[in-house]
C-alpha positions in Angstrom: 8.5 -11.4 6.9 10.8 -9.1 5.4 13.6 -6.9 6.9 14.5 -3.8 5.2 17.7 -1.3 6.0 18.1 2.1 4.3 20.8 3.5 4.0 22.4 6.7 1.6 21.5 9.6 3.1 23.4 12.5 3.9 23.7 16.0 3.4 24.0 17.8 0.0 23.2 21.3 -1.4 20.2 22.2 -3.2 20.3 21.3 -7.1 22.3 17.7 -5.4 21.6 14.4 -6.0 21.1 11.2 -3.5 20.7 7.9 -4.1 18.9 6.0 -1.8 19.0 2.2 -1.1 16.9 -0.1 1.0 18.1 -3.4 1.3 15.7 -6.3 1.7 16.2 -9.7 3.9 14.3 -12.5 4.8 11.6 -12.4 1.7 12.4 -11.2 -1.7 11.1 -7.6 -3.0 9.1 -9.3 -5.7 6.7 -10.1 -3.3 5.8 -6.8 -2.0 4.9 -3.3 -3.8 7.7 -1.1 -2.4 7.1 2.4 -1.1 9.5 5.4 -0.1 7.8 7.6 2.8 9.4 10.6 4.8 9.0 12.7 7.5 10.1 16.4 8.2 10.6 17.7 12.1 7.2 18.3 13.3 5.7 17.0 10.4 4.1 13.7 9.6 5.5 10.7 7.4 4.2 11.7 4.1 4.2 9.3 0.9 7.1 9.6 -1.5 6.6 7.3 -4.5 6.3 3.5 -4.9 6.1 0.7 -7.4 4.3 -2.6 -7.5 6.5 -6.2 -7.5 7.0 -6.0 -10.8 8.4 -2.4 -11.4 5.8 -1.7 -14.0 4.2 0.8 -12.2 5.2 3.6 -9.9 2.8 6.5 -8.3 4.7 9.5 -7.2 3.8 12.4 -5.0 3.1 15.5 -6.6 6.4 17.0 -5.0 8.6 14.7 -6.4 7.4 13.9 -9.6 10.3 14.7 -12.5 12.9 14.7 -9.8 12.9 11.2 -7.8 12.7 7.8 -9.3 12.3 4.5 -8.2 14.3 1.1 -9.1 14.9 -2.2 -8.4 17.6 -4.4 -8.4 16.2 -8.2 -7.7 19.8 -10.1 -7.6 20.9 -7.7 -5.1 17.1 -7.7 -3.2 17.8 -4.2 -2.9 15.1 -0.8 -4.1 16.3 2.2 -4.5 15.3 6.0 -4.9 17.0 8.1 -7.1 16.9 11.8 -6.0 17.8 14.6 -8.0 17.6 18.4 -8.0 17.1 18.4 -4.5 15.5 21.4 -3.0 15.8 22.3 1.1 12.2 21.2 1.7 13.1 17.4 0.6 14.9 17.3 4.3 13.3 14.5 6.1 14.2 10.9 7.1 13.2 8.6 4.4 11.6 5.4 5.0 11.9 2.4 2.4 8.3 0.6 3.4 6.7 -3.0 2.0 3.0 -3.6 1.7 2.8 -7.1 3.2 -0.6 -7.2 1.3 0.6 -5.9 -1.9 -3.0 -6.8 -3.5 -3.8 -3.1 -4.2 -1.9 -0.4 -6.0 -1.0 2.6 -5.5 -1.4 2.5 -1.8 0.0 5.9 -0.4 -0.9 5.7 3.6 1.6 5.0 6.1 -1.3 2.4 8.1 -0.9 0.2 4.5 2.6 -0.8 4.6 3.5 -3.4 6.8 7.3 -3.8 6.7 9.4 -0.5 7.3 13.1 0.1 7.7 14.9 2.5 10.5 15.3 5.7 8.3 17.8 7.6 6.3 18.6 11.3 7.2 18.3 13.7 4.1 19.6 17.2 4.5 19.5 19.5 1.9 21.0 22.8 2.2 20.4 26.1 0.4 
């Protein structure tokens, strides 16, 4: 199985950028589609974007499509998420998940991704 650790987060003012990393051990990320979740206060973990093991396709969430992108770097087993123009509604704790199936894509639900990593805090203010 896989291990992942986010990490990146921090607090920033609206219009900011963040970069994100998740860094991957025990498997390699080009076995598994990688997804970004989050999750508000009082709010439930809600899909982000993701890409499949190869990086040749990525489904974002309506909210975050033209501002967050998605990468991989497979020497460094490590994914990352690109944030930019950050607004104060994008404050959550971001999750880095890995579909341990990875069969199927896009997969946007929380109950599809196996592997999940502790959490990054994002706080943006206005």
């Amino acid at each position: 199985q896989v291990q992942l650790v986010e990490s990146g987060g921090g607090l920033v003012q609206a219009g900011g950028s963040l970069r994100l990393s998740c860094a991957a051990s025990g498997r390699t990320i080009s076995r598994y589609h990688m997804g970004w979740f989050r999750q508000a206060p009082g709010k439930e973990r809600e899909f982000v974007l993701a890409n499949t093991r190869s990086g040749g396709s990525t489904k974002y969430a309506d909210s975050v499509k033209g501002r967050f992108t998605i990468s991989r770097d497979n020497a460094k087993n490590t994914v990352y998420l690109q944030m930019n123009s950050l607004k104060p509604e994008d404050t959550a704790v971001y999750y880095c998940a890995a579909d341990g199936d990875s069969t199927y894509f896009p997969r946007t639900s929380v109950n599809e991704y196996e592997y999940w990593g502790q959490g990054t805090q994002v706080t943006v203010s206005s």
